[in-house]
FIDRENZA-111661 format. One line per 4 residues: for each residue x, y negated, z negated of N, C-alpha, C. Coordinates in steps of 0.05 Angstrom, whole numbers, padded with zeros to 5 digits. Each point is the difference from the previous one (the first is absolute). Example, Ala and Ser with C-alpha at 12.3 -4.5 7.8 and 13.67 -1.06 7.14 Angstrom:
BEGIN
00264,00114,-00156,-00018,-00024,00000,00018,-00024,00000; -00007,-00021,00014,00016,-00024,-00001,-00015,-00022,-00014
END
This chain:
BEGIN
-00659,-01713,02109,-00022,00017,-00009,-00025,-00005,00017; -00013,00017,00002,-00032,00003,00021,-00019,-00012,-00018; -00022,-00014,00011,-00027,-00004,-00012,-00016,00030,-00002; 00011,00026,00001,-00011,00016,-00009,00010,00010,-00026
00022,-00005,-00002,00021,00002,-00032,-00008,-00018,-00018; -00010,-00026,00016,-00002,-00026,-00023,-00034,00020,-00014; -00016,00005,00026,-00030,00003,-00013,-00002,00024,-00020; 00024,00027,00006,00001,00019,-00021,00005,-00007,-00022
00025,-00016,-00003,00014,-00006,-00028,-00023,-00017,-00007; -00019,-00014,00004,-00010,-00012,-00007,-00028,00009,-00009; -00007,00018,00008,-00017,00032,-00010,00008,00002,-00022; 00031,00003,00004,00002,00014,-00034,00004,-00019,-00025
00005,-00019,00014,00003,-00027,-00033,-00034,-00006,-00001; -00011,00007,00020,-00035,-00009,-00020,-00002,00028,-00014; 00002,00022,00011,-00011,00024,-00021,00024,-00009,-00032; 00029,-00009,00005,00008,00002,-00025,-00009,-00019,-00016
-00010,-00025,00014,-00014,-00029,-00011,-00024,00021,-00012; -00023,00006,00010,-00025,00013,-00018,-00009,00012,-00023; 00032,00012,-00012,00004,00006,-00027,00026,00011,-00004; 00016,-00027,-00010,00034,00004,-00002,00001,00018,-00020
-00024,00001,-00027,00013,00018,-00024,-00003,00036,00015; -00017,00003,00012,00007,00030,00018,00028,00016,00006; -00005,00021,-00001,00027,00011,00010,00003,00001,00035; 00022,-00016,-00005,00003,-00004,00036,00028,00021,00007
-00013,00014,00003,00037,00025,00017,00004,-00018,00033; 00024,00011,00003,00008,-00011,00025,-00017,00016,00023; -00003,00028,-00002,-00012,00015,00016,-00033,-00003,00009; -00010,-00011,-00016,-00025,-00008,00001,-00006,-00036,00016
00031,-00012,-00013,-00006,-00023,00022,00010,00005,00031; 00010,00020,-00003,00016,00009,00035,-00025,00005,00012; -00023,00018,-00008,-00020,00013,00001,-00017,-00027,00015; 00000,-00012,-00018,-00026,-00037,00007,00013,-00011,00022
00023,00003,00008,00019,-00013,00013,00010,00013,00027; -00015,00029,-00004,00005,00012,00027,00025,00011,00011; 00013,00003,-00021,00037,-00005,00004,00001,00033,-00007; 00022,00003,00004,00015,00024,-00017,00009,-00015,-00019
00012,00018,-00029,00011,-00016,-00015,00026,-00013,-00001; 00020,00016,00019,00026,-00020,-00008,-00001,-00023,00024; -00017,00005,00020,-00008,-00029,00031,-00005,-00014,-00026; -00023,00003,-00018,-00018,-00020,-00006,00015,-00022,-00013
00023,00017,-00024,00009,-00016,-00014,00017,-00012,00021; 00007,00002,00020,00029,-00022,00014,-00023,-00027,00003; -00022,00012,00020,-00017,-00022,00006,-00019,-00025,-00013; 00002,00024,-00031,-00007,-00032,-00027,00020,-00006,-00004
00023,00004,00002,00018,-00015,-00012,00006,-00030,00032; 00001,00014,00012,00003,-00019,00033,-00029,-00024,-00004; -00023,00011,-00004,-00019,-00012,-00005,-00003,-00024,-00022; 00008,00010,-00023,-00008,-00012,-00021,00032,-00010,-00015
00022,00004,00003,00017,-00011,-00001,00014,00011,-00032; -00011,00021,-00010,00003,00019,-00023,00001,00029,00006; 00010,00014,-00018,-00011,00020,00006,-00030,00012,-00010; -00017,00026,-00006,-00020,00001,-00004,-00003,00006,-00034
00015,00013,-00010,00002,00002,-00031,00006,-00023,-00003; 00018,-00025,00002,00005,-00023,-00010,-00027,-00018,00004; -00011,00001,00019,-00014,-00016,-00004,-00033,00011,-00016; 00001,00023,00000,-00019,00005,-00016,-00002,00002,-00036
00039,00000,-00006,00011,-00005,-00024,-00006,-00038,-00009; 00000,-00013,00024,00009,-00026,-00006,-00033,-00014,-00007; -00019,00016,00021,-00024,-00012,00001,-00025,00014,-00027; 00017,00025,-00011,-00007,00017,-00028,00012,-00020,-00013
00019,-00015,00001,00011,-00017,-00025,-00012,-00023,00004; -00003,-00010,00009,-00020,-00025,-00002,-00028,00004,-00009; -00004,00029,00007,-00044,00006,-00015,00006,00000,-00032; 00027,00013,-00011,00012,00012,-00021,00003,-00030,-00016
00015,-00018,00010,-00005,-00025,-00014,-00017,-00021,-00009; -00021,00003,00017,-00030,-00011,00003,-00012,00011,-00024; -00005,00032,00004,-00015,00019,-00030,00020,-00006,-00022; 00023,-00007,-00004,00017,00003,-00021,-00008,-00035,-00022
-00004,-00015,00021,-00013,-00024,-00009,-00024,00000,-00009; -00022,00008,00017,-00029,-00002,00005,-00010,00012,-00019; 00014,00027,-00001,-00025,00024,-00011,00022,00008,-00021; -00007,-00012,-00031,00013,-00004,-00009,-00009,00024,-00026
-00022,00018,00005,-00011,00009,-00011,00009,00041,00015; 00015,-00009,00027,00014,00031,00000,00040,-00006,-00009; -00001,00023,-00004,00025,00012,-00013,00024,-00002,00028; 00027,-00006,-00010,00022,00001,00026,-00007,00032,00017
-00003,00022,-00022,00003,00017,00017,-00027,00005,00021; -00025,-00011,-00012,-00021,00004,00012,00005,-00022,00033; 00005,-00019,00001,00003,-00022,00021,00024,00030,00016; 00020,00006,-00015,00022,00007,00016,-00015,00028,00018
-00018,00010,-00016,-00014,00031,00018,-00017,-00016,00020; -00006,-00024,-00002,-00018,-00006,00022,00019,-00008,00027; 00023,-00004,-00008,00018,-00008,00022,00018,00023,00006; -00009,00026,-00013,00011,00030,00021,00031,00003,-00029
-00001,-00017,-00017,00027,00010,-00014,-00017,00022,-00034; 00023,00019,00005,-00019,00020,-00023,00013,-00005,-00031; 00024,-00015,-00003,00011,-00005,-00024,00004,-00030,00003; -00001,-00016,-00028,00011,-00029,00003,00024,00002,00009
00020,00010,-00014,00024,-00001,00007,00010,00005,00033; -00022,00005,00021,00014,-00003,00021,-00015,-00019,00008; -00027,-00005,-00007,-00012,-00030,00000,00022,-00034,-00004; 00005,00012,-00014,00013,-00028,-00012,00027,00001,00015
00016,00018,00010,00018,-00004,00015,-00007,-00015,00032; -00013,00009,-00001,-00019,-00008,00041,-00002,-00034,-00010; -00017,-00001,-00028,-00010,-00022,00002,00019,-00023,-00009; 00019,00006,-00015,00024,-00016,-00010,00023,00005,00033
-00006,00014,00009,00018,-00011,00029,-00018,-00017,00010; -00016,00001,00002,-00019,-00022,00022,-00004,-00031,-00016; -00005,-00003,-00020,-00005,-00017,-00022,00023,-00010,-00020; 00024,00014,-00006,00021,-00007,-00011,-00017,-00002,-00034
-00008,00007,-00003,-00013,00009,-00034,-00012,00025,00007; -00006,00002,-00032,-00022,00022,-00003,-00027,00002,00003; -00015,00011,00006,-00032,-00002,-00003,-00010,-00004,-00023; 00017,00008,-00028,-00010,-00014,-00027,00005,-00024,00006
00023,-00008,-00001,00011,-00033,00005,-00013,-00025,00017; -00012,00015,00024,-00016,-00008,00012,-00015,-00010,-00019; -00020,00016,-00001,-00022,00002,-00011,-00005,-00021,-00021; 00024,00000,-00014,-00006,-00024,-00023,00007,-00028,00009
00018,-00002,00028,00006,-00032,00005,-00029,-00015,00007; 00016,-00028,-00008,-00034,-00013,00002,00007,-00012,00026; -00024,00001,00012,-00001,-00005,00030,-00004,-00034,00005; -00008,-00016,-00027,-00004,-00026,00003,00034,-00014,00002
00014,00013,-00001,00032,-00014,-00007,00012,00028,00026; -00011,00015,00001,00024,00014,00019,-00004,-00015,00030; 00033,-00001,00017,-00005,00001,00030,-00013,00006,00012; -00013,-00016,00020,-00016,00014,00018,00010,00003,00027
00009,00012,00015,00013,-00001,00024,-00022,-00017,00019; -00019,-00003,-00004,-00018,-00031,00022,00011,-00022,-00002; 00010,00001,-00029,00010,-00032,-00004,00021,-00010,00005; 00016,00024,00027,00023,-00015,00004,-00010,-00013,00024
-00025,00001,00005,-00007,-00008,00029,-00010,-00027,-00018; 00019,-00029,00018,-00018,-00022,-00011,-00036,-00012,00004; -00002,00006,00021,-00027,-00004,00002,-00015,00019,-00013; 00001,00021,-00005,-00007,00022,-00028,-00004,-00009,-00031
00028,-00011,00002,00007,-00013,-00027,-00017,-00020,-00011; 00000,-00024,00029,-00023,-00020,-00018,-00030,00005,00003; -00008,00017,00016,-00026,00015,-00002,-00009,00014,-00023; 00026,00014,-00013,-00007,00013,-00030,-00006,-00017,-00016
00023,-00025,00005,-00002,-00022,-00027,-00026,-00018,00001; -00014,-00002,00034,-00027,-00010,-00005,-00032,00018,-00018; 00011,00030,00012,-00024,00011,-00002,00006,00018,-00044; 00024,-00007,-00008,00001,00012,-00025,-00018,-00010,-00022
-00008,-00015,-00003,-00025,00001,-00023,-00035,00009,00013; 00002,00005,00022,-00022,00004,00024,-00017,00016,-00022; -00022,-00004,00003,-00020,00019,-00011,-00019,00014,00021; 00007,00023,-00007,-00009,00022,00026,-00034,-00001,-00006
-00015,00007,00022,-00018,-00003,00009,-00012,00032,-00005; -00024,00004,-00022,-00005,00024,-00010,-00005,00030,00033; 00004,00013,00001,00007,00024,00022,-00030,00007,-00002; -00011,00006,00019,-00015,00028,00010,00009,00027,00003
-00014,00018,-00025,00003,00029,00005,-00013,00013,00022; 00017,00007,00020,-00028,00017,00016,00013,00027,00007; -00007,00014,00017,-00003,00026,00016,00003,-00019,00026; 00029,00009,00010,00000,-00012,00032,00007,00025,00022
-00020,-00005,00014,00011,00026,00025,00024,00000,00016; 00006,00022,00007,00025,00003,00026,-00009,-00027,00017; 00026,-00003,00010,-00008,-00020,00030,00025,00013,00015; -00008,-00005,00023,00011,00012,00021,00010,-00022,00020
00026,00003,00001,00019,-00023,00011,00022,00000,00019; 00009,-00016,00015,00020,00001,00020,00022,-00011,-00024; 00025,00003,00006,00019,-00010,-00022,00026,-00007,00018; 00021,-00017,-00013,00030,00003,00001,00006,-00006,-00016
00022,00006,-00008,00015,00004,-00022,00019,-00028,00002; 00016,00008,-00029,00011,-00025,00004,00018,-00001,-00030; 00035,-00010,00004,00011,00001,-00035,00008,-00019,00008; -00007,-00019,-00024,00008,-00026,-00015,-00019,-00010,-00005
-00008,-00011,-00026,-00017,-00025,-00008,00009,-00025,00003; -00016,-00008,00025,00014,-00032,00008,-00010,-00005,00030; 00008,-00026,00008,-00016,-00009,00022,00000,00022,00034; 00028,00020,-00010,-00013,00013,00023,-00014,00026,00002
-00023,-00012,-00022,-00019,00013,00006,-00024,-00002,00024; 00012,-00022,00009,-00014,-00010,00024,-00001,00008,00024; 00026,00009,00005,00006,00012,00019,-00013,00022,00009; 00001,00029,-00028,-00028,00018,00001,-00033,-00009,00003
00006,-00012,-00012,-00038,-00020,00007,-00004,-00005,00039; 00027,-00020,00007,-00001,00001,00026,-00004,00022,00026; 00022,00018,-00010,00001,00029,00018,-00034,00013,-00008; -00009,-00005,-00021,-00033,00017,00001,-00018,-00013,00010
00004,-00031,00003,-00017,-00024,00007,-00002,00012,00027; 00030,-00001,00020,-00001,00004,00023,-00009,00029,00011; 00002,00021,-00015,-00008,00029,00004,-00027,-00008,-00004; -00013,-00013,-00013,-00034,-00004,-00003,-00009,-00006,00025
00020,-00029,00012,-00015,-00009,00021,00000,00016,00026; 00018,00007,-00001,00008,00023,00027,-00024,00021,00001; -00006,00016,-00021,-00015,00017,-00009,-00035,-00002,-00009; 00005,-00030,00015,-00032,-00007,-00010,-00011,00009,-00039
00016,-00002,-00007,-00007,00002,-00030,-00012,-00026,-00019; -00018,00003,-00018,-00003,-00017,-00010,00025,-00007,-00027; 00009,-00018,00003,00019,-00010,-00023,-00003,-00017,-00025; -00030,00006,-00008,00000,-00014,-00019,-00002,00003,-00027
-00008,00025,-00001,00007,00009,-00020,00026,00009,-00013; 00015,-00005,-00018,00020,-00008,-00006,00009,00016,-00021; 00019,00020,-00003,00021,00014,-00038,00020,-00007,00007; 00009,00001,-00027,00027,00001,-00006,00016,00020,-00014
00011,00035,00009,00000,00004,-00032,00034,-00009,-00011; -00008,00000,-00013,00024,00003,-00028,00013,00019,-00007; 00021,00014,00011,00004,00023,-00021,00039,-00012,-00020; -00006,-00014,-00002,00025,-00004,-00013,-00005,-00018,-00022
00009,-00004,-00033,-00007,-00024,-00013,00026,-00025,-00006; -00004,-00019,00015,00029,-00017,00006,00015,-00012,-00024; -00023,00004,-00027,00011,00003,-00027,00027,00003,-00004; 00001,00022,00011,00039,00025,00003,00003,00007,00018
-00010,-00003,00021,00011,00016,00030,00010,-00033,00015; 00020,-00001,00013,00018,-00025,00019,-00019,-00003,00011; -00012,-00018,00006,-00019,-00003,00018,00018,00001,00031; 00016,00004,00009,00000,00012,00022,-00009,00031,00007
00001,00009,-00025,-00006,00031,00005,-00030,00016,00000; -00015,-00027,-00015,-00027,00001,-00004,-00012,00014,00029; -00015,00022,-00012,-00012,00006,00030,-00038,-00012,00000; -00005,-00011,00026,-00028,-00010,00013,-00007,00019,00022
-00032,-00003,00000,-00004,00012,00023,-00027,-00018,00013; 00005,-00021,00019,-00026,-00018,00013,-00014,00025,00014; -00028,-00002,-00005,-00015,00019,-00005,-00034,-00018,00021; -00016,00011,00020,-00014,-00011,00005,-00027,00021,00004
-00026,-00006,-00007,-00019,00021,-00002,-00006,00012,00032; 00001,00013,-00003,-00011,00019,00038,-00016,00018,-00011; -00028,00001,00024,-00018,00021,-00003,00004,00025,00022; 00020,00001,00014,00010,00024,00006,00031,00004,00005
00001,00029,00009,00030,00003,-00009,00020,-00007,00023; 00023,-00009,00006,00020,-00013,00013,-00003,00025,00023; 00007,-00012,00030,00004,00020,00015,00031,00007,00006; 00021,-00009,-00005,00026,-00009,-00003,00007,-00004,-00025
00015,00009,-00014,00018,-00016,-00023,00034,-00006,00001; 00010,-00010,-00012,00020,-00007,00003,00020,-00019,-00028; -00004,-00026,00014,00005,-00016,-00019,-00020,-00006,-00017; -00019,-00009,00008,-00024,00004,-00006,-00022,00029,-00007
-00002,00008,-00025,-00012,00023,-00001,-00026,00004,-00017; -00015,00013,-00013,-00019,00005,-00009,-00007,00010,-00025; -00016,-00005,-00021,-00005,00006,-00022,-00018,00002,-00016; -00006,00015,-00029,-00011,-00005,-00014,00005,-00018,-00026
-00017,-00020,-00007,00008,-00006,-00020,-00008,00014,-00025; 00001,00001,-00016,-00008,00016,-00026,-00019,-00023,-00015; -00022,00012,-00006,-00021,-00002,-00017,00002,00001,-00022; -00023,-00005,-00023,00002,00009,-00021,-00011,-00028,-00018
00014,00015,-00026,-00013,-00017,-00018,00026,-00027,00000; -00007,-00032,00002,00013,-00019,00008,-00004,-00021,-00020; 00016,-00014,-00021,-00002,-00029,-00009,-00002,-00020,00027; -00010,-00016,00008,-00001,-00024,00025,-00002,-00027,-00015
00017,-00009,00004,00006,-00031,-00008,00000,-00016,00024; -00016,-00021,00005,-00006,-00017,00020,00031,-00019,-00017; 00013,-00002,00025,00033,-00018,-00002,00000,-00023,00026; 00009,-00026,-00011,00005,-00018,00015,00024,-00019,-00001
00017,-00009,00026,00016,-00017,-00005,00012,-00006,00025; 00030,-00004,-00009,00011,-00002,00026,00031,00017,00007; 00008,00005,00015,00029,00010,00010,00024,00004,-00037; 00004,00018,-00003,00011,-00003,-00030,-00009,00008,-00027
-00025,00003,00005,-00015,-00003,-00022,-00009,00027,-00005; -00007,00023,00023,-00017,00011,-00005,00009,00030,-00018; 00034,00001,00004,00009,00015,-00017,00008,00003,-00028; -00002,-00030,-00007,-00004,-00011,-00028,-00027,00014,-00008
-00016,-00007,00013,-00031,-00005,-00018,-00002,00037,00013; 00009,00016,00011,-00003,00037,-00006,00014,00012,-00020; 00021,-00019,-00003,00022,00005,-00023,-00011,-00006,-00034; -00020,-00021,-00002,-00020,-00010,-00012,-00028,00024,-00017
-00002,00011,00035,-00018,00009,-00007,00011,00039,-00014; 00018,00006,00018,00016,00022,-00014,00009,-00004,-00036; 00008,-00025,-00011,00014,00001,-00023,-00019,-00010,-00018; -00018,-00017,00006,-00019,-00015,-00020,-00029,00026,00005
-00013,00004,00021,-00022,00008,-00008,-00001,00031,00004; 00016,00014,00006,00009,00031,00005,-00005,00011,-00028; 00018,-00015,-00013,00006,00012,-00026,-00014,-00001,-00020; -00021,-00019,00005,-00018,-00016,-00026,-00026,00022,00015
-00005,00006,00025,-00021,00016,00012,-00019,00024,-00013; 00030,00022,-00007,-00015,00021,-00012,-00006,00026,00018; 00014,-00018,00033,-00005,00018,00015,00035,00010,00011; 00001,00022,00021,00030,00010,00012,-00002,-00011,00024
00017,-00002,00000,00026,-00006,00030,-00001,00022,00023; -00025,00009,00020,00013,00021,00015,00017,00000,00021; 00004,00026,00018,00029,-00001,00016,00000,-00013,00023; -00032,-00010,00008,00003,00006,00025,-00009,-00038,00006
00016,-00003,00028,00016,-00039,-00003,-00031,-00011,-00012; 00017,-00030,-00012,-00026,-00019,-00001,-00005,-00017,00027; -00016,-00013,00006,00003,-00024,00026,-00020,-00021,00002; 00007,-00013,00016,-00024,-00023,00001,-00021,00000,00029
-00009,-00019,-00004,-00028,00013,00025,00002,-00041,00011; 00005,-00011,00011,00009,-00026,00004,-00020,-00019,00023; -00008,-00014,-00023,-00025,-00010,00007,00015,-00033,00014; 00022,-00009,00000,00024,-00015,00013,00018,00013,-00003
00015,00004,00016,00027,00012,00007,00032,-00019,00002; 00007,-00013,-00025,00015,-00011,-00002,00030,00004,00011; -00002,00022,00014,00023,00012,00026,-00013,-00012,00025; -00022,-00013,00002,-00012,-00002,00030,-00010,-00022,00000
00003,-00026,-00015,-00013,-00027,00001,00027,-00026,-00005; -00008,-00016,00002,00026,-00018,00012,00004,-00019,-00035; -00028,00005,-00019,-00004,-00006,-00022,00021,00019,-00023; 00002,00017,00011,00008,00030,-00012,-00013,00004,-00034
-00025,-00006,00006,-00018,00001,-00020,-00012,00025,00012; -00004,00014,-00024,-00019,00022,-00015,-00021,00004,-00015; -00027,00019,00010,-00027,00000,-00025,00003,00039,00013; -00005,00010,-00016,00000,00031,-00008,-00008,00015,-00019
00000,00022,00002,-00012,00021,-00020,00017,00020,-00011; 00015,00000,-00016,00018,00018,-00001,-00005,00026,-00014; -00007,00015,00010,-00006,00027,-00013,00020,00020,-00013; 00006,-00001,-00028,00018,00021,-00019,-00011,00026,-00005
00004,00026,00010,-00011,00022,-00010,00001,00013,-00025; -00017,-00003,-00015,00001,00010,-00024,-00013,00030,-00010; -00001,00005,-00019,-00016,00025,-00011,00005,00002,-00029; -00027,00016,-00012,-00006,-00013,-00030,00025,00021,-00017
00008,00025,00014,00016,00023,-00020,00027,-00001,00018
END
């Protein structure tokens, strides 16, 4: 595949990242993507290693599980119209293939006793068991603006996340960029998704736009209204204490879960220090209805 295929397809997973509950047709991402529609779909699937309905089915079922927990105050069928399904009953089929229950069933397991797919990772594991009685550190509500960023992408939660950190480190230096400003986003919650499948995107602030893209490409991040929890620790830890902050203070909040990723803004970059210690900001997007 060309670094002109990688930078399209990669056009079109930030417009579907910006608001997964939307109706996304295929023809409209061929459109962002510059494709015709049946090129486009060979070339996400070559690209992204799915096809383009599956992965927008897979990445709708993961927002679908998040609200089914979180927002405990809408209805199955209401969560299910936000994720493009118009009856439960075809809701709950999508989501019982992806999840092996139902979205009621879901809904009622308690998350303090269910599996977490992080914890098959051992250094995960005893990072949970350090940071589980942790008392989270009260959030700042704010209004955060767009930022505008160079990115690569990246699936799996785990050390090679470094590797993406590296390839932008070195596109920085080549490019005379400043690298210090630092995201992370999130769009996956490792709660229920394998953490191999978890998708990242190392994210670095630029005040103008790329003259080349490629592997390396360009973005907005999404704004808005943000919970920010200042988080600290080391290598292991830091998906415990988001997991923390999703199940303990989400729910007790008062506020919703919106669609578009959460991430951190990394004030140490525990992918980039020999300590593999971390201090950060992790920004959750919320909204009050």
């Amino acid at each position: 595949m060309s670094q002109q295929q990688v930078s399209r397809i990669n056009d079109v997973l930030f417009y579907i990242h910006q608001d997964i509950s939307r109706e996304l047709t295929a023809r409209e991402l061929a459109n962002v993507a510059a494709y015709s529609e049946q090129h486009f779909h060979r070339i996400f699937k070559n690209v992204v290693g799915e096809s383009i309905h599956q992965y927008i089915r897979r990445t709708r079922m993961e927002y679908a599980a998040n609200q089914l927990m979180f927002d405990t105050k809408s209805s199955v069928l209401e969560i299910g119209n936000k994720c493009g399904f118009s009856s439960v009953s075809s809701f709950s089929r999508a989501f019982k293939a992806t999840f092996d229950m139902s979205p009621g069933t879901w809904r009622k397991h308690d998350l303090k006793v269910a599996e977490k797919p992080y914890l098959k990772d051992p250094e995960v594991a005893e990072g949970y068991h350090r940071v589980a009685e942790l008392t989270l550190p009260k959030p700042k509500i704010v209004e955060v603006p767009q930022r505008f960023a160079a990115y690569v992408r990246h699936e799996g939660y785990n050390r090679s996340i470094r590797n993406a950190w590296l390839v932008l480190k070195a596109w920085a230096n080549s490019e005379n960029r400043d690298f210090s400003t630092q995201y992370g986003l999130h769009h996956s919650n490792p709660a229920w998704v394998e953490l191999d499948k978890c998708r990242y995107v190392a994210c670095i602030a630029i005040d103008k736009p790329l003259k080349y893209r490629g592997v390396v490409n360009q973005m907005t991040i999404p704004g808005g209204l943000h919970a920010v929890f200042r988080l600290t620790g080391v290598y292991g830890e830091l998906l415990p204490q988001i997991s923390i902050v999703l199940e303990k203070w989400l729910p007790a909040s008062g506020f919703k879960l919106r669609s578009t990723p959460a991430y951190v803004h990394y004030h140490q970059n525990h992918f980039l220090n020999d300590e593999e210690a971390f201090e950060l900001d992790f920004y959750l997007p919320i909204s009050f209805f």
